[in-house]
Short mmCIF file of the C-alpha atoms (twelve columns), coordinates in Angstrom:
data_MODEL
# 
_entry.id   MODEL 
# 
loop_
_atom_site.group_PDB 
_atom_site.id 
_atom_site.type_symbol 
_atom_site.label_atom_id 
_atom_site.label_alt_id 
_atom_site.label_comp_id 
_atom_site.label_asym_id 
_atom_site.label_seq_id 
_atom_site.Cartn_x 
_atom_site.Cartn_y 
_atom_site.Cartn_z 
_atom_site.pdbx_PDB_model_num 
ATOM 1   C CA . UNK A 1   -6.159  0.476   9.315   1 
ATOM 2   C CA . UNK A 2   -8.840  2.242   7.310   1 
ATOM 3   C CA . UNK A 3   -10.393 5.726   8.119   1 
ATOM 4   C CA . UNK A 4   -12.445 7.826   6.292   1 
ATOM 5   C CA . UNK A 5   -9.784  10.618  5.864   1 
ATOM 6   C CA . UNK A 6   -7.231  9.424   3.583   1 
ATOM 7   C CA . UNK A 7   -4.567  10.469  1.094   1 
ATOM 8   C CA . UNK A 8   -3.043  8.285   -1.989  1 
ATOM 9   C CA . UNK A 9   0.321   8.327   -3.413  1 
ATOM 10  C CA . UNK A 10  1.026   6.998   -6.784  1 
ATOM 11  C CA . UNK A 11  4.833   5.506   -7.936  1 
ATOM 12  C CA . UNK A 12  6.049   3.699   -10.695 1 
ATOM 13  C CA . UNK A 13  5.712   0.236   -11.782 1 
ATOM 14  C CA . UNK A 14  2.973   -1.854  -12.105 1 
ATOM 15  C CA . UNK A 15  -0.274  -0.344  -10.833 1 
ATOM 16  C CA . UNK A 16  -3.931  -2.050  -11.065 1 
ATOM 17  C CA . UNK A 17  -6.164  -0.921  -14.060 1 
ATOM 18  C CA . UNK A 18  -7.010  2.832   -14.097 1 
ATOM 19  C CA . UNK A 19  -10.790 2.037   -13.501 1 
ATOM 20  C CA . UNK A 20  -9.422  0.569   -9.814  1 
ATOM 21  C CA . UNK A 21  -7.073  3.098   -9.321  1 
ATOM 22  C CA . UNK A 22  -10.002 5.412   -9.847  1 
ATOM 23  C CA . UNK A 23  -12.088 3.899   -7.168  1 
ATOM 24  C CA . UNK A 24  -9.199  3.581   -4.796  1 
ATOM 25  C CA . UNK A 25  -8.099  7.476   -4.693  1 
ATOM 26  C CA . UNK A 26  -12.229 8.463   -5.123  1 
ATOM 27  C CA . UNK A 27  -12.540 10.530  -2.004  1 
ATOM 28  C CA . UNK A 28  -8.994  11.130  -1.294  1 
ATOM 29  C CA . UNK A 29  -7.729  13.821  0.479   1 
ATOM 30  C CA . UNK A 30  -4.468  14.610  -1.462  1 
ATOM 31  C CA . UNK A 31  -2.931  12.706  -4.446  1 
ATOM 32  C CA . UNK A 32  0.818   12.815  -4.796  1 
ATOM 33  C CA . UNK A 33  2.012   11.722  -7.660  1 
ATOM 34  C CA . UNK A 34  5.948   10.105  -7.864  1 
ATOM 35  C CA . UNK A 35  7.898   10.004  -10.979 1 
ATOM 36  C CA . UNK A 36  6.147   7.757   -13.845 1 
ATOM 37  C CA . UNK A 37  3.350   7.254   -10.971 1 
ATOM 38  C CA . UNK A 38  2.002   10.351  -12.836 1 
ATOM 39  C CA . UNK A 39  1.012   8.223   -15.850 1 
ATOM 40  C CA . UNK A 40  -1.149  5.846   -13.946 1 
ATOM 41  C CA . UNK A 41  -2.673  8.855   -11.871 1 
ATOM 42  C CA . UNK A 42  -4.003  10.959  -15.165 1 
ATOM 43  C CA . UNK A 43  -4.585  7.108   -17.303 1 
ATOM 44  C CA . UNK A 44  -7.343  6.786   -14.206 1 
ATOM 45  C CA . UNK A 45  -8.684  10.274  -14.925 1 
ATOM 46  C CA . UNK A 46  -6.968  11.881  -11.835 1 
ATOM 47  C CA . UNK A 47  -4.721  15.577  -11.190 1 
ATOM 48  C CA . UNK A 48  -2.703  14.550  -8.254  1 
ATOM 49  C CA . UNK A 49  -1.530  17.862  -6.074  1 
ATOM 50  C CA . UNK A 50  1.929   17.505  -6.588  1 
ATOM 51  C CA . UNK A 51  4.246   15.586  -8.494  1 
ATOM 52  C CA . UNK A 52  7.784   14.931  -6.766  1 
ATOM 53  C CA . UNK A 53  10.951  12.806  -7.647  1 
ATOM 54  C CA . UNK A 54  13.783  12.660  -10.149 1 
ATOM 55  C CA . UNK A 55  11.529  12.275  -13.246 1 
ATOM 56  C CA . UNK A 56  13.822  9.865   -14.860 1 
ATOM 57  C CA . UNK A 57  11.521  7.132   -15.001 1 
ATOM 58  C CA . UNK A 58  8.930   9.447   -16.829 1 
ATOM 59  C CA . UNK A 59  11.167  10.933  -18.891 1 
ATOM 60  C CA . UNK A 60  11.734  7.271   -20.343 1 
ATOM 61  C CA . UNK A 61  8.274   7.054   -20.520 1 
ATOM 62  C CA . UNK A 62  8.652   10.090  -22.864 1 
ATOM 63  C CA . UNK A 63  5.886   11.471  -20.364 1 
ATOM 64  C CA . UNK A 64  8.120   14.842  -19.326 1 
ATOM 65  C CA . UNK A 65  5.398   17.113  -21.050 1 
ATOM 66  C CA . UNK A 66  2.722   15.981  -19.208 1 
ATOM 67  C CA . UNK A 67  4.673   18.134  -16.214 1 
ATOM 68  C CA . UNK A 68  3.680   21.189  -18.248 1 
ATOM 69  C CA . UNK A 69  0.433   20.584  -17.668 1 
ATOM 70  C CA . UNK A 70  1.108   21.659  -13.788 1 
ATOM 71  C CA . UNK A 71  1.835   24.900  -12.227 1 
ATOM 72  C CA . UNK A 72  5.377   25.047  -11.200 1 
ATOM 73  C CA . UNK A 73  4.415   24.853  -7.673  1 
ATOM 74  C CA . UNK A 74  3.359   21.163  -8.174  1 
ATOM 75  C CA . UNK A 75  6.560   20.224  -9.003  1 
ATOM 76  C CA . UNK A 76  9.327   19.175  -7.386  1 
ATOM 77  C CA . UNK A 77  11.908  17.968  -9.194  1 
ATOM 78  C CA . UNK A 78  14.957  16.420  -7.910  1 
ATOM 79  C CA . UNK A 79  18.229  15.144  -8.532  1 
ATOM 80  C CA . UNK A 80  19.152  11.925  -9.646  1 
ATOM 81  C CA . UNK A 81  21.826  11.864  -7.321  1 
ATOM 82  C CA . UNK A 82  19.682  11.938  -3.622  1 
ATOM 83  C CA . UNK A 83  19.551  10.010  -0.502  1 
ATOM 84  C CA . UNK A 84  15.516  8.871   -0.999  1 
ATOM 85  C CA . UNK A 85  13.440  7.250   -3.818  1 
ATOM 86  C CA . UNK A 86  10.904  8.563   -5.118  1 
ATOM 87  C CA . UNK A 87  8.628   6.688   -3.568  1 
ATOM 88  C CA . UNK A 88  9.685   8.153   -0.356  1 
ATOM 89  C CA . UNK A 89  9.442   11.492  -1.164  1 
ATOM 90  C CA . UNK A 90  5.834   11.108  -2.301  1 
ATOM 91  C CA . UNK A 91  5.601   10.108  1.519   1 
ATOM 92  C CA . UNK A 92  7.428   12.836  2.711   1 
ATOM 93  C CA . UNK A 93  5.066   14.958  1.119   1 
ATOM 94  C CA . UNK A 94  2.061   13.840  1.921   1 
ATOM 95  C CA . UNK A 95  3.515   13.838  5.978   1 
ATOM 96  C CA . UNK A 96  3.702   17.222  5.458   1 
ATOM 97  C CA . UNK A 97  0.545   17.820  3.618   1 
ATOM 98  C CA . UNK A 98  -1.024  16.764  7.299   1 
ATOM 99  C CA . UNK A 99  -1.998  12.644  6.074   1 
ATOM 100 C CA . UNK A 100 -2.314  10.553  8.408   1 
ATOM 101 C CA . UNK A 101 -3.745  7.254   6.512   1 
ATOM 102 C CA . UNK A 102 -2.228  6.458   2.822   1 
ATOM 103 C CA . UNK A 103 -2.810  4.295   0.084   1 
ATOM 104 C CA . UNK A 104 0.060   3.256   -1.918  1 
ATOM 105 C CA . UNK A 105 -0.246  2.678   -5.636  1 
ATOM 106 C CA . UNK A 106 1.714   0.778   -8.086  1 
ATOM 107 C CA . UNK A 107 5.400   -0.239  -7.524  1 
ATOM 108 C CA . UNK A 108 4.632   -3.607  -8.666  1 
ATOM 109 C CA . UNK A 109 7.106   -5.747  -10.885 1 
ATOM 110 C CA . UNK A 110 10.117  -4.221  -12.362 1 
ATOM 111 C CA . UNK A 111 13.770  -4.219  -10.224 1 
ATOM 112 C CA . UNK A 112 13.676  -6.226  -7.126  1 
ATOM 113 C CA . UNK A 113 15.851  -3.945  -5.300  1 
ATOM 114 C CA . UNK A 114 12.849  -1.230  -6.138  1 
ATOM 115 C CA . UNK A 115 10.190  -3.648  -4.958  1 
ATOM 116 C CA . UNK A 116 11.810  -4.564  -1.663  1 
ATOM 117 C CA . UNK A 117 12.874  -1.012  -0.665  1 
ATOM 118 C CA . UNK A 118 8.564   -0.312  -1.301  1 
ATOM 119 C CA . UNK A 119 8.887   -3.188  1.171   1 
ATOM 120 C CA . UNK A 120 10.900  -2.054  3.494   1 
ATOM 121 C CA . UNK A 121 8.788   1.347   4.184   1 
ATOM 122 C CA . UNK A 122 6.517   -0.929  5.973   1 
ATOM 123 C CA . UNK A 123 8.984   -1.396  8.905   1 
ATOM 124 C CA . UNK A 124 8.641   3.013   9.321   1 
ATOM 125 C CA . UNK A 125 6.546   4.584   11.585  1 
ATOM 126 C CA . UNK A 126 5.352   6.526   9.375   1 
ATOM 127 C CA . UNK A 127 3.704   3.659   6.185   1 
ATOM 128 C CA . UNK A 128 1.224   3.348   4.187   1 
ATOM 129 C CA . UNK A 129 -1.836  1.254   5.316   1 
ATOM 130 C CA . UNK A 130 -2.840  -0.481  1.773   1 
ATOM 131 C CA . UNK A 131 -0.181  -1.226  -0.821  1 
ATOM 132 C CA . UNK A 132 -2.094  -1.887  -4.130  1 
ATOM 133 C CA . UNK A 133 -0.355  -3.199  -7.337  1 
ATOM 134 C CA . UNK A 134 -1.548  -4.919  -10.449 1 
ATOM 135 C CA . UNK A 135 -2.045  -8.447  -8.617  1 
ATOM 136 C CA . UNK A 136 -1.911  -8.066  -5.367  1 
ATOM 137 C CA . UNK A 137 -3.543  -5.974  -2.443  1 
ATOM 138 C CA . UNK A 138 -1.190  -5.582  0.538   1 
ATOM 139 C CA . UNK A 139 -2.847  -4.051  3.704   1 
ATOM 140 C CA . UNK A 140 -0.548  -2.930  6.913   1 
ATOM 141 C CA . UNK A 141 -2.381  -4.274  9.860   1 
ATOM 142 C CA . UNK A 142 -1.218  -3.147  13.545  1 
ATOM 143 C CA . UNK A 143 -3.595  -2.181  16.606  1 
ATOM 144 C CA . UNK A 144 -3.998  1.133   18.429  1 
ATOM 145 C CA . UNK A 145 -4.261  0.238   22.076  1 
ATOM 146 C CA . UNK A 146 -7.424  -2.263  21.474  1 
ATOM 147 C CA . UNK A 147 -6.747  -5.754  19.146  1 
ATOM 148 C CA . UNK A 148 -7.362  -4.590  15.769  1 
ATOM 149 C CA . UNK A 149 -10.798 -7.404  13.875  1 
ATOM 150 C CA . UNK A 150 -10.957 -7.001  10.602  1 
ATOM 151 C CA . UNK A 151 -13.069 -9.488  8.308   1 
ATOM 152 C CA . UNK A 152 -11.651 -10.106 4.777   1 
ATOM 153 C CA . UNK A 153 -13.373 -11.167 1.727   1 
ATOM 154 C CA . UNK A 154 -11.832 -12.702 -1.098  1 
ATOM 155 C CA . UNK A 155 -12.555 -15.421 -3.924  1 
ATOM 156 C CA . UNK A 156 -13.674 -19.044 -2.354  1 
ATOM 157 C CA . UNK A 157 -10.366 -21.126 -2.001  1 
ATOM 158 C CA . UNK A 158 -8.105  -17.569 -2.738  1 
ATOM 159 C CA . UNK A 159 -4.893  -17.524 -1.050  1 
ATOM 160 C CA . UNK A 160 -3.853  -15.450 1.856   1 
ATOM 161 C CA . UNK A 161 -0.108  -14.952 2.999   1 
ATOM 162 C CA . UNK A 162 0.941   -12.741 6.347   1 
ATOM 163 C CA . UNK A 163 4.466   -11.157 7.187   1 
ATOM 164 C CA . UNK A 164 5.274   -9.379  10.490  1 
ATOM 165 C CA . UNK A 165 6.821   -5.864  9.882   1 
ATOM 166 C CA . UNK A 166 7.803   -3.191  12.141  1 
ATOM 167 C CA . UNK A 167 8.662   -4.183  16.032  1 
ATOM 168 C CA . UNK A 168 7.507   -7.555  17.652  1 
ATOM 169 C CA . UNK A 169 5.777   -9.222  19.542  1 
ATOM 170 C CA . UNK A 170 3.381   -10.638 17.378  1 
ATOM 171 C CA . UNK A 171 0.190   -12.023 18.444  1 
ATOM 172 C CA . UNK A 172 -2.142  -12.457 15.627  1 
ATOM 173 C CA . UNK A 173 -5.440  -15.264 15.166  1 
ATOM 174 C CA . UNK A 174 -7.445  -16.301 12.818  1 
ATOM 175 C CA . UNK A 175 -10.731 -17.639 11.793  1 
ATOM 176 C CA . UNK A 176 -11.872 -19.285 8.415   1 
ATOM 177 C CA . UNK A 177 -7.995  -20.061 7.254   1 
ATOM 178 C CA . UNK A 178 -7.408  -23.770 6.027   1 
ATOM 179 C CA . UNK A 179 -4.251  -23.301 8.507   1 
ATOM 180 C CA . UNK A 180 -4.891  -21.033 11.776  1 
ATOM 181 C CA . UNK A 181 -2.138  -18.533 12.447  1 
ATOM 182 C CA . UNK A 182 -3.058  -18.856 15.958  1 
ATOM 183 C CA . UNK A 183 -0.376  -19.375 18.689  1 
ATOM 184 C CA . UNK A 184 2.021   -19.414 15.662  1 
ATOM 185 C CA . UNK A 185 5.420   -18.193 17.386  1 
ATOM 186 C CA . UNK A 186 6.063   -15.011 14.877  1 
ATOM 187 C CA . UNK A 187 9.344   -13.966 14.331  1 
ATOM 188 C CA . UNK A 188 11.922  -12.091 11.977  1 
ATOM 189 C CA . UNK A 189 12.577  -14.431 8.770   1 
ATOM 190 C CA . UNK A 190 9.113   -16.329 10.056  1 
ATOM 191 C CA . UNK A 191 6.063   -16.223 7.493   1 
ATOM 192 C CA . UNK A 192 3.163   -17.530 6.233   1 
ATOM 193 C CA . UNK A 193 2.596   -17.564 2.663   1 
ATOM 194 C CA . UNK A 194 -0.234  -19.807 0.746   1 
ATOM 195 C CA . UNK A 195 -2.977  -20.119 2.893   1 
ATOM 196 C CA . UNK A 196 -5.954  -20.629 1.962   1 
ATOM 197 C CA . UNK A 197 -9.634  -19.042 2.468   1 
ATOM 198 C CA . UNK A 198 -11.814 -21.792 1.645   1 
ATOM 199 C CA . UNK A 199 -15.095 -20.021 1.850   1 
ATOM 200 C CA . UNK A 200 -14.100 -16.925 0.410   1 
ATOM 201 C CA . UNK A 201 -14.009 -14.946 4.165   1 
ATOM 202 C CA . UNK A 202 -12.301 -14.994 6.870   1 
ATOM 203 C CA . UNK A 203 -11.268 -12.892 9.950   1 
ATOM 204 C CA . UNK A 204 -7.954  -11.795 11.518  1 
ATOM 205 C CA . UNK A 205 -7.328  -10.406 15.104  1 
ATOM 206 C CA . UNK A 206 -4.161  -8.804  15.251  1 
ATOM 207 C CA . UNK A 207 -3.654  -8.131  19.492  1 
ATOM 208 C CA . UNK A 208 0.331   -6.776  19.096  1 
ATOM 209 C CA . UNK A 209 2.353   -6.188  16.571  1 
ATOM 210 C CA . UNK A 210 2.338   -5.101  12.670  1 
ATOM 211 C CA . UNK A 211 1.270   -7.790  10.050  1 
ATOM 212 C CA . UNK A 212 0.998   -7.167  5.998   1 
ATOM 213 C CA . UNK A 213 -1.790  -8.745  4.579   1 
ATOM 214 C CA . UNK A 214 -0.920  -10.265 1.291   1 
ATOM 215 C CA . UNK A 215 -4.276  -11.316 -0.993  1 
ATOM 216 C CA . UNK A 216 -4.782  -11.511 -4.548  1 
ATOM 217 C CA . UNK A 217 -5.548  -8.658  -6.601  1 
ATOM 218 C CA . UNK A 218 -9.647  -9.883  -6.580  1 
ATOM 219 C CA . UNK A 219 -10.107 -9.486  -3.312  1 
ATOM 220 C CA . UNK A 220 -13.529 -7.738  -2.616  1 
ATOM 221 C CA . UNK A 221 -12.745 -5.464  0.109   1 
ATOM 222 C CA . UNK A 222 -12.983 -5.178  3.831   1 
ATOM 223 C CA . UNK A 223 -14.669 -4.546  6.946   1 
ATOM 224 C CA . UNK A 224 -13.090 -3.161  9.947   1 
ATOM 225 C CA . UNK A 225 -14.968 -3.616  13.288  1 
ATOM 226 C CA . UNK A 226 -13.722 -2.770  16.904  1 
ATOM 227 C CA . UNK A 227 -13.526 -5.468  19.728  1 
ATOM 228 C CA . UNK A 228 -16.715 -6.268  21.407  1 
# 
């Protein structure tokens, strides 16, 4: 899930605070900016590489100038009228800049049909590994070959939830959850939303499948260790 080569894309809607967004693309390897995702990129003090989409969003933003700031070759603007969201073509791009490991910013709020298509990227081959919006952190959790441990740490009593994406089975367990997710029979349309993390940590061991991690936008951050 986490690797120390990574690349962030930035989209529209609601993003965290530009002092997180800041520390969340520090070190990146390319920034793509998508449509009004632009705005939240430069308000955290950032020049992404490129800037793709159909600019409609920014230019009701009245944020069109800032694309003068760019050589042309940043740019690529598109028609309104195309197959993919912008959202998806920062992807794209970013596939073909040679990323392997992206961080997704913003899309939070606004149309539902935008939210759950950001949702539905997840289910790709090809997705982003941490989805972060104003309130919530969303990490993509799926093992290569060996279980996948990861330890969590979030606010005493904070609330966890867990949805399987991509292709089952799922086989996930848990340790320091108010309700265990072990031997839970996953499923399409099964979920768990609302846990709880009494103690602040806990620990998930995801042996097949592809989980998103749902925690609150405090969360402090993780640790990702390989099975004994």
């Amino acid at each position: 899930m986490s690797s120390s080569s990574f690349s962030v894309a930035f989209t529209g809607g609601e993003a965290p605070s530009p002092e997180r967004c800041r520390v969340l693309a520090e070190g990146a390897e390319y920034i793509v900016a998508a449509d009004s995702g632009l705005i939240a990129c430069e308000e955290a003090g950032l020049r992404p590489h490129l800037i793709v989409g159909d600019m409609d969003s920014l230019e009701e933003a009245g944020g069109l100038e800032r694309l003068a700031r760019y050589p042309p070759e940043s740019v690529r603007r598109y028609q309104r009228d195309k197959d993919f969201t912008d959202t998806e073509l920062a992807l794209d791009a970013l596939r073909e800049l040679g990323a392997k490991f992206i961080r997704l910013i913003g899309g939070g709020g606004g149309r539902l049909d935008h939210l759950l298509a950001v949702r539905e990227l997840f289910e790709r081959p090809f997705f982003p590994v941490t989805w972060h919006t104003r309130n919530e952190n969303i990490y993509a959790l799926e093992p290569d070959g060996e279980p996948l441990v990861t330890k969590f740490k979030t606010e005493c009593g904070g609330t966890v939830s867990l949805l399987p994406a991509g292709d089952g089975p799922w086989i996930i367990e848990s340790e320091g959850l108010k309700w265990a997710v072990t031997n839970l029979e996953w499923k399409r349309g099964v979920f768990g939303i609302c846990n709880i993390a009494p103690e602040g940590s806990f620990l998930l061991t995801v042996r097949k499948g592809r989980f998103l991690l749902i925690l609150p936008h405090k969360d402090q951050g993780i640790a990702t260790t390989a099975v004994p």
